[in-house]
DSSP file (Angstrom, degrees, kcal/mol; ACC not computed):
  #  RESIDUE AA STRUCTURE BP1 BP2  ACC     N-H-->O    O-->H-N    N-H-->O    O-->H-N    TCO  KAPPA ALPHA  PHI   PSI    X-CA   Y-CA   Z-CA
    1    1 A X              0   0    0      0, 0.0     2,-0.0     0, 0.0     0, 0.0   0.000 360.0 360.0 360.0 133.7  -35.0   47.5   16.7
    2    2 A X        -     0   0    0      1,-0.1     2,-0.7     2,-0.0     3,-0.1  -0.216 360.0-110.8 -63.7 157.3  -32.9   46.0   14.0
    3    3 A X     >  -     0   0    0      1,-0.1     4,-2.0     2,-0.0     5,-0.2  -0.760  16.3-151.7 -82.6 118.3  -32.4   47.6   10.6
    4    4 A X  T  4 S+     0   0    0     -2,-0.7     4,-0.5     1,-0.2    -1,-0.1   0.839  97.9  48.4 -56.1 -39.5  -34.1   45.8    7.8
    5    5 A X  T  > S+     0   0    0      2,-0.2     4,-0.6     1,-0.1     3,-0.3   0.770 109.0  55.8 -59.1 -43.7  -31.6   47.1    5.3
    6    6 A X  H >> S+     0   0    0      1,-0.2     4,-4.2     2,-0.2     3,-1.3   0.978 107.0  45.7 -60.0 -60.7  -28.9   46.1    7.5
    7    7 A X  H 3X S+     0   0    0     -4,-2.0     4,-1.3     1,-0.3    -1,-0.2   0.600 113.3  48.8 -68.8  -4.6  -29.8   42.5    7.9
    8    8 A X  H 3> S+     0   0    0     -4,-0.5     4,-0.8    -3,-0.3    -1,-0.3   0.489 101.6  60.4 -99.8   9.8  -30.3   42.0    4.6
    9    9 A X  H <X S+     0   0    0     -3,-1.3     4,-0.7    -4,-0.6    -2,-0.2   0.722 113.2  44.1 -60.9 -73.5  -27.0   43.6    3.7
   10   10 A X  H  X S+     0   0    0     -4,-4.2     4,-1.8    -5,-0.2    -2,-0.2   0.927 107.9  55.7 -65.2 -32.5  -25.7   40.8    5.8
   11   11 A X  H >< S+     0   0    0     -4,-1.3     3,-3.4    -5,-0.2    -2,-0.2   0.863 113.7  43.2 -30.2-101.1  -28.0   38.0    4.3
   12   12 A X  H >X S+     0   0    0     -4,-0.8     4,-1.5     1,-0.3     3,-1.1   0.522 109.4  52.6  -6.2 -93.0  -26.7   38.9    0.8
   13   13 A X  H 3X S+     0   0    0     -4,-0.7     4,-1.3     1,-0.3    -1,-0.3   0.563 114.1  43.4 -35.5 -42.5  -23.1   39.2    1.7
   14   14 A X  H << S+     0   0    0     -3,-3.4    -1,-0.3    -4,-1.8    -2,-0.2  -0.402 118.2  54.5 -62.9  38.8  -23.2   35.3    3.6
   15   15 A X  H <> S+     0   0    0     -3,-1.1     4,-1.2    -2,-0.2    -2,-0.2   0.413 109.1  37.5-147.9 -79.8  -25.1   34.6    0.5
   16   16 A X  H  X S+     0   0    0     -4,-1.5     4,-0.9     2,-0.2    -3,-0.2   0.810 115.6  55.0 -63.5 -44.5  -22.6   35.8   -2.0
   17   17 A X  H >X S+     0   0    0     -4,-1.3     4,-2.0    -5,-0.4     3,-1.1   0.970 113.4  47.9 -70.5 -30.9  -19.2   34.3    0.3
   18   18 A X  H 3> S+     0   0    0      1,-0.3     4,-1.9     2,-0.2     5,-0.3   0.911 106.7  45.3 -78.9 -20.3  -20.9   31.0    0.2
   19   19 A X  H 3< S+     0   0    0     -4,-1.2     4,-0.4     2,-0.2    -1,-0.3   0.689 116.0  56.6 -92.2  -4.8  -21.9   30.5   -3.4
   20   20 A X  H <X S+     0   0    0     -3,-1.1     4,-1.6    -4,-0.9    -1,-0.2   0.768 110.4  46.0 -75.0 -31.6  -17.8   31.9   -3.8
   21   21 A X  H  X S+     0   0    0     -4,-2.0     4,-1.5    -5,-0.2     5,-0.4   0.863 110.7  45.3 -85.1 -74.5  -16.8   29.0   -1.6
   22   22 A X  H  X S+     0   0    0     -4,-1.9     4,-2.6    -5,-0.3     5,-0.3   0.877 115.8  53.9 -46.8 -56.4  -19.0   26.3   -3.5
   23   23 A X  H  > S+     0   0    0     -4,-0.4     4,-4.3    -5,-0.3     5,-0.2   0.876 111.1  45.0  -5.4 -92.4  -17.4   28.1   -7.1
   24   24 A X  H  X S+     0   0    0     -4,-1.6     4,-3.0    -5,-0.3    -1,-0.2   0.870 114.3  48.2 -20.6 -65.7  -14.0   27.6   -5.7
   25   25 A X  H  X S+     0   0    0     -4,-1.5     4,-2.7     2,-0.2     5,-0.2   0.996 117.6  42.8 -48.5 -69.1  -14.9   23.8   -4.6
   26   26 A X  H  X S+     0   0    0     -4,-2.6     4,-3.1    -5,-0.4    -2,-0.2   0.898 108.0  56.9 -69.4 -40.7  -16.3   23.1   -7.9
   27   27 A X  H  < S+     0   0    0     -4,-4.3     4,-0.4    -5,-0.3    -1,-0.2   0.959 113.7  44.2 -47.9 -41.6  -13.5   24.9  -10.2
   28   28 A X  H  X S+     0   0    0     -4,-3.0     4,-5.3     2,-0.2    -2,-0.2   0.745 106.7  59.0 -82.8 -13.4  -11.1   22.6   -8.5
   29   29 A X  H  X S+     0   0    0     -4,-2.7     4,-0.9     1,-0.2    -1,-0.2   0.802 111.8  40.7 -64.0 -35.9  -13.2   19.5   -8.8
   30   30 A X  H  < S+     0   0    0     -4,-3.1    -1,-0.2    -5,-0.2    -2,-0.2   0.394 109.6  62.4-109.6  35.8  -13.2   19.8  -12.3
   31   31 A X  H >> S+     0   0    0     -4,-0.4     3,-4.6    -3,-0.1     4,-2.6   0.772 109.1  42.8 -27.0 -79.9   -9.4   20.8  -12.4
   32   32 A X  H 3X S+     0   0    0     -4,-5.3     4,-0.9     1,-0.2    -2,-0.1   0.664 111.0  55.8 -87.1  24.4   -8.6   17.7  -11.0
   33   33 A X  H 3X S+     0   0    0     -4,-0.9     4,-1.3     2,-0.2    -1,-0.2   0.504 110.5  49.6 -72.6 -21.0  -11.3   15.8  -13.5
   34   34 A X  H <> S+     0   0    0     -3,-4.6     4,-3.3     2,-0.2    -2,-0.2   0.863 100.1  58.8 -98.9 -27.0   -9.5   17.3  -16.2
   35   35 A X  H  X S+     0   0    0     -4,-2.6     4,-2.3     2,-0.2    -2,-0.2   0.881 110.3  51.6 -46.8 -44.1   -6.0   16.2  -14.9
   36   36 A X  H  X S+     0   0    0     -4,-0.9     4,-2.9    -5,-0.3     3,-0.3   0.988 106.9  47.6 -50.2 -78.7   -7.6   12.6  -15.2
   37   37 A X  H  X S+     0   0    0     -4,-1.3     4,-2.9     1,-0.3     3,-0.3   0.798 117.0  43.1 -35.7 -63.4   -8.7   12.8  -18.6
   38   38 A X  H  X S+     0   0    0     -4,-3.3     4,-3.4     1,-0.3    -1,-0.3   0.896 110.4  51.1 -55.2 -53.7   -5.6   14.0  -19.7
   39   39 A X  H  X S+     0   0    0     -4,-2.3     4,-0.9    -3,-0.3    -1,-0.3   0.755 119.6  43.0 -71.3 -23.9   -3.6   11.8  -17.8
   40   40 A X  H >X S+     0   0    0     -4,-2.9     4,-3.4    -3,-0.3     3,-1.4   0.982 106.0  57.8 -68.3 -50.4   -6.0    8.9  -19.5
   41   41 A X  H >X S+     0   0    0     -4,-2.9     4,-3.3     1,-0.3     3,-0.6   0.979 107.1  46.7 -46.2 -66.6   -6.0   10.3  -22.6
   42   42 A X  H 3< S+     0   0    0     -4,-3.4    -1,-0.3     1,-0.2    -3,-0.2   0.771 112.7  53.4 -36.5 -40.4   -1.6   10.0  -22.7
   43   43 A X  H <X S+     0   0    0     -3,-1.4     4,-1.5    -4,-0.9     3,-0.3   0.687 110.5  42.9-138.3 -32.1   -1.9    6.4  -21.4
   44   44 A X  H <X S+     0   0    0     -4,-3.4     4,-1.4    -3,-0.6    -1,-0.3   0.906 117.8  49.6 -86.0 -20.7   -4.4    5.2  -24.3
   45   45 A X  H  < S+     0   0    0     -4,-3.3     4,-0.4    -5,-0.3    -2,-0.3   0.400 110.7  46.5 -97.0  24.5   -2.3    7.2  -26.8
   46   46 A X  H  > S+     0   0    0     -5,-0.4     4,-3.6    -3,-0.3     5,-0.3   0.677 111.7  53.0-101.1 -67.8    0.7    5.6  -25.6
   47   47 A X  H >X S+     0   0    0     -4,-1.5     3,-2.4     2,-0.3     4,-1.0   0.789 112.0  44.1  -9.5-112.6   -1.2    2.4  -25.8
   48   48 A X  H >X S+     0   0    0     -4,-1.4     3,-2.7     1,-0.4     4,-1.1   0.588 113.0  53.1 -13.6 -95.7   -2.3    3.0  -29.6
   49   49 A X  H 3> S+     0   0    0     -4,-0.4     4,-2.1     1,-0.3    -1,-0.4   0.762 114.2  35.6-101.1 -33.2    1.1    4.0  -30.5
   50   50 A X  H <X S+     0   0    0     -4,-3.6     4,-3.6    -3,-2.4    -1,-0.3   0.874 117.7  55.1 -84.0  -3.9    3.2    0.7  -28.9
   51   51 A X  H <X S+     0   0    0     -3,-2.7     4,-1.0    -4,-1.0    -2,-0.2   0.703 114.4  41.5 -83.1 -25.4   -0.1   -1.5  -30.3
   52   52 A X  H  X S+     0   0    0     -4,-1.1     4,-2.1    -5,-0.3     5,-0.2   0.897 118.3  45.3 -97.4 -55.1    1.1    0.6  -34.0
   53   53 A X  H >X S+     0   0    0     -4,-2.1     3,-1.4    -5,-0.3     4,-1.2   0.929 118.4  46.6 -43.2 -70.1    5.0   -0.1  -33.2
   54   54 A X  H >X S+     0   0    0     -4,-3.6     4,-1.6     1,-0.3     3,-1.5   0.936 111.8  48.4 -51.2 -57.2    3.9   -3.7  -32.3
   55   55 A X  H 3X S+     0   0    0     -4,-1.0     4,-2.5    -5,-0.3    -1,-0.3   0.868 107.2  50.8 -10.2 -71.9    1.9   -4.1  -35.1
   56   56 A X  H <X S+     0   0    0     -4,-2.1     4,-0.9    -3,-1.4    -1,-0.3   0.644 106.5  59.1 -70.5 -18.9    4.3   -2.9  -37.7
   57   57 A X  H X< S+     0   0    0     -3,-1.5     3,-0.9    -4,-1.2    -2,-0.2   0.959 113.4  42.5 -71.2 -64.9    7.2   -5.4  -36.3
   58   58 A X  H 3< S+     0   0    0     -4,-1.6    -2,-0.2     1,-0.3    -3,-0.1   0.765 124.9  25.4 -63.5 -40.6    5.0   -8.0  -36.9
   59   59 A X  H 3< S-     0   0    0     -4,-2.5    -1,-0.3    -5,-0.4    -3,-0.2   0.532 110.5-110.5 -62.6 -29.6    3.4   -7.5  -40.2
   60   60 A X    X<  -     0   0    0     -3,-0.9     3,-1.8    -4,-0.9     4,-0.3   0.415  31.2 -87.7  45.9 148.6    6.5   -5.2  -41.8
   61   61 A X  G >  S+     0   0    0      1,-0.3     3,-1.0     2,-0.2    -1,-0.1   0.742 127.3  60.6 -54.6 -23.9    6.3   -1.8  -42.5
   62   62 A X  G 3  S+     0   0    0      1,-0.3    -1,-0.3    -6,-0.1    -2,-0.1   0.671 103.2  58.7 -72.1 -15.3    4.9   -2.1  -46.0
   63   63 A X  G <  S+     0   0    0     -3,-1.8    -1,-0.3    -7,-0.1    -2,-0.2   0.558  77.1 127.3 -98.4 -28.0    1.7   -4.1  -44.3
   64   64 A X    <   -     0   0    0     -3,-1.0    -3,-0.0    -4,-0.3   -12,-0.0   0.141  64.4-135.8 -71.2 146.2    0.5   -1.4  -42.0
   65   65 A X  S    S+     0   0    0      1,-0.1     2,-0.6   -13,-0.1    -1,-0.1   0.671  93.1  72.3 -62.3  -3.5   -2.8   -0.3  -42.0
   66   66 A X  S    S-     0   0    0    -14,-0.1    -1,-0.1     4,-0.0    -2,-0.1  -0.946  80.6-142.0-106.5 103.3   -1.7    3.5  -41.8
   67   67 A X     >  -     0   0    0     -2,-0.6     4,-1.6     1,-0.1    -4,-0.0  -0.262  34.6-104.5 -53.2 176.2   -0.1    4.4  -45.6
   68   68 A X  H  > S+     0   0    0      2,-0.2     4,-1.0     1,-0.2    -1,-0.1   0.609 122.7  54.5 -94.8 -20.2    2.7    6.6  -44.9
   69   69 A X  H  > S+     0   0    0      2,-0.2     4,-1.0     3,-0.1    -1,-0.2   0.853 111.0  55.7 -79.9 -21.3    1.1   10.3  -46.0
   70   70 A X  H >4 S+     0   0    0      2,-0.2     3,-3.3     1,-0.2    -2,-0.2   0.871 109.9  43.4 -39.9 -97.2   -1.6    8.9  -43.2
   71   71 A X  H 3< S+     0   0    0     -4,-1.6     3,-0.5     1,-0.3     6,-0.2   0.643 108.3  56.9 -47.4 -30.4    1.3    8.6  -40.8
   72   72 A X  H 3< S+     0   0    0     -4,-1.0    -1,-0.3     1,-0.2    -2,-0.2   0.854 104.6  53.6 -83.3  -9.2    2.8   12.0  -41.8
   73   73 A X  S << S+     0   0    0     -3,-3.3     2,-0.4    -4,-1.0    -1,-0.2   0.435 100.5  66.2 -78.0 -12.9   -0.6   13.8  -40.9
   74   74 A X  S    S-     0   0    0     -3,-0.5     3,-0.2     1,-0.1    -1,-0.1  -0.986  73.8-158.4-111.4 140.8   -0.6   12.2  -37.3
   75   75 A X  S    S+     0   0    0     -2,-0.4    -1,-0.1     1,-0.2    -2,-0.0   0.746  81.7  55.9 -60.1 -60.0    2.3   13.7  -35.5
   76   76 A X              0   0    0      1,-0.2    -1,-0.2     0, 0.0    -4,-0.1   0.628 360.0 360.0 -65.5  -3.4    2.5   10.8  -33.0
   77   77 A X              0   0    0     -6,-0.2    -1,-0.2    -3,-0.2    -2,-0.1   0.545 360.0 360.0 -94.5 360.0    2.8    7.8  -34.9
C-alpha cells in the first residue's frame, strides 16, 4: 500500500514547481511588456520634443507655447 503522506508530499511538490514555472513565464511576460512601454514611451518623447524643435523654428523662440522657466523645469525640452 502507498503512503498517503508520501503522495501528497509529491502532489504538493509538482504543485509548487508548476505554479514556479507559470511565475517565471509571467515575470518575463511582463519584462518584456515593460521593454515596450519604455521603448514607446522614448519614441513619443522624441516625437514631442522634434514637434517642440519644429514648432519653435517656425513660430520663433519668443512664440512658444513653453515660457522659458517652463522649459527649465522639463529637462528634455
Amino acid at each position: 500500500m502507498s503512503n498517503p503522506f508520501t503522495n501528497s508530499r509529491v502532489f504538493r511538490f509538482s504543485a509548487v514547481k508548476a505554479d514556479r514555472k507559470r511565475l517565471k513565464a509571467e515575470k518575463y511576460d511582463l519584462l518584456n511588456q515593460m521593454k515596450q512601454l519604455y521603448s514607446t514611451l522614448e519614441d513619443k518623447e522624441k516625437e514631442l520634443r522634434d514637434f517642440i524643435r519644429n514648432y519653435e523654428q517656425v513660430n520663433g523662440k519668443g512664440q512658444c507655447f513653453f515660457s522659458k522657466d517652463a522649459r527649465k523645469n522639463i529637462s528634455w525640452l
